[in-house]
C-alpha positions as CSV (number, residue, x, y, z in Angstrom):
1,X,112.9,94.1,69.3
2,X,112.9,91.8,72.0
3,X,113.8,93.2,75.4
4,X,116.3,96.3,76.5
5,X,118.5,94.9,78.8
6,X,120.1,98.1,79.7
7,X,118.2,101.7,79.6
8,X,120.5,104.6,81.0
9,X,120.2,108.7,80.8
10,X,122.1,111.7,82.0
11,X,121.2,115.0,82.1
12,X,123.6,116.8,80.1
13,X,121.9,120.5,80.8
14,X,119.1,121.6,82.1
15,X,117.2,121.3,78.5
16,X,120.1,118.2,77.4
17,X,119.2,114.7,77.9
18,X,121.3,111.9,76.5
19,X,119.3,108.4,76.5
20,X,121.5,104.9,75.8
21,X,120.8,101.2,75.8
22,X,121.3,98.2,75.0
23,X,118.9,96.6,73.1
24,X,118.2,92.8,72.2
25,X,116.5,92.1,68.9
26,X,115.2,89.3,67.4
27,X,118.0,86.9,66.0
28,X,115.9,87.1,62.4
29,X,116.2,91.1,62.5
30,X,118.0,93.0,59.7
31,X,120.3,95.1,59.6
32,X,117.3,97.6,57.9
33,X,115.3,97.2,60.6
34,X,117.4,97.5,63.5
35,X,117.6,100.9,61.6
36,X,114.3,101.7,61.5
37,X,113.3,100.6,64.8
38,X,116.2,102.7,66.0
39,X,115.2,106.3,63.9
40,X,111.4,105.0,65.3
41,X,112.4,104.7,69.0
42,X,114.0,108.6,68.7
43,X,111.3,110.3,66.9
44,X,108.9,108.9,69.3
45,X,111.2,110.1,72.4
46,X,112.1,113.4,71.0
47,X,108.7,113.9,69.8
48,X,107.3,113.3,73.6
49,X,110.2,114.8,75.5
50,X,111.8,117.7,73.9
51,X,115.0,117.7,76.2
52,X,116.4,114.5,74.3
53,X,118.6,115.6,72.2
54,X,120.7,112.5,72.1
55,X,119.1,108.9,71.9
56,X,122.2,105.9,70.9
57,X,120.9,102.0,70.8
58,X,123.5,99.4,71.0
59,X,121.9,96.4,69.6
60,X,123.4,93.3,71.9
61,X,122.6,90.0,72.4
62,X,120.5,89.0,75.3
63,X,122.4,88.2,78.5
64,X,123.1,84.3,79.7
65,X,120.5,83.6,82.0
66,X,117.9,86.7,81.2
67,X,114.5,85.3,81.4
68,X,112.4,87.8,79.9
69,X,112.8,91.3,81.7
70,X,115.4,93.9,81.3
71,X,118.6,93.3,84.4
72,X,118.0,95.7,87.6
73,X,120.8,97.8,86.7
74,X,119.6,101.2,88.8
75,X,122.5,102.1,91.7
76,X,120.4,101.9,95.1
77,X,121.0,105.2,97.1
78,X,123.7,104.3,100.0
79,X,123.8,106.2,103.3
80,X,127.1,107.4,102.5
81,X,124.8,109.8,99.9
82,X,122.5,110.3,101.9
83,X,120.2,107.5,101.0
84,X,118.1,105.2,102.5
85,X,119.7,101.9,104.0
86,X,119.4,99.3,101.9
87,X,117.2,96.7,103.8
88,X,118.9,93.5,101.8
C-alpha cells in the first residue's frame, strides 16, 4: 500500500462504526494482495476497536498532483454549527 488518500467513518450506533477509504497501492500490487492487505487492515481494526463492525477499502489510483500525504478532506466546523471561524 502506498498512501490512503481518503479515510472516512460514521458512527452507525452507539457500538456501530463503519470505516471507508480509498486506498492507493502500488501499481506492481495483485489482485491477491490487495486482498490480503485488505482482510489485514480489518482484523487489525476490529481486533483494536471492537465498535467496527464494518471496514470497506476502495483501492484507487493516487490523485494528480498528490505528493506523498493523504488530501485534507475533514469538513472545518463553520459558525453556522456552531464552530469556530475559520481563520483562512
Amino acid at each position: 500500500m502506498e498512501r490512503i488518500d481518503t479515510l472516512l467513518t460514521m458512527q452507525l450506533g452507539p457500538d456501530d462504526v463503519l470505516v471507508a477509504a480509498k486506498v492507493d497501492f502500488r501499481d506492481d500490487a495483485t489482485g491477491a494482495a490487495i486482498e490480503a492487505t485488505a482482510d489485514e487492515a480489518e482484523r487489525r481494526l476490529t481486533g483494536r476497536y471492537p465498535a467496527i463492525r464494518y471496514v470497506f477499502l476502495d483501492p484507487t489510483r493516487s490523485l494528480p498532483g498528490a505528493a506523498g500525504t493523504a488530501r485534507d478532506t475533514q469538513a472545518q466546523p463553520s459558525e453556522d454549527a456552531g464552530g469556530e471561524p475559520d481563520p483562512s
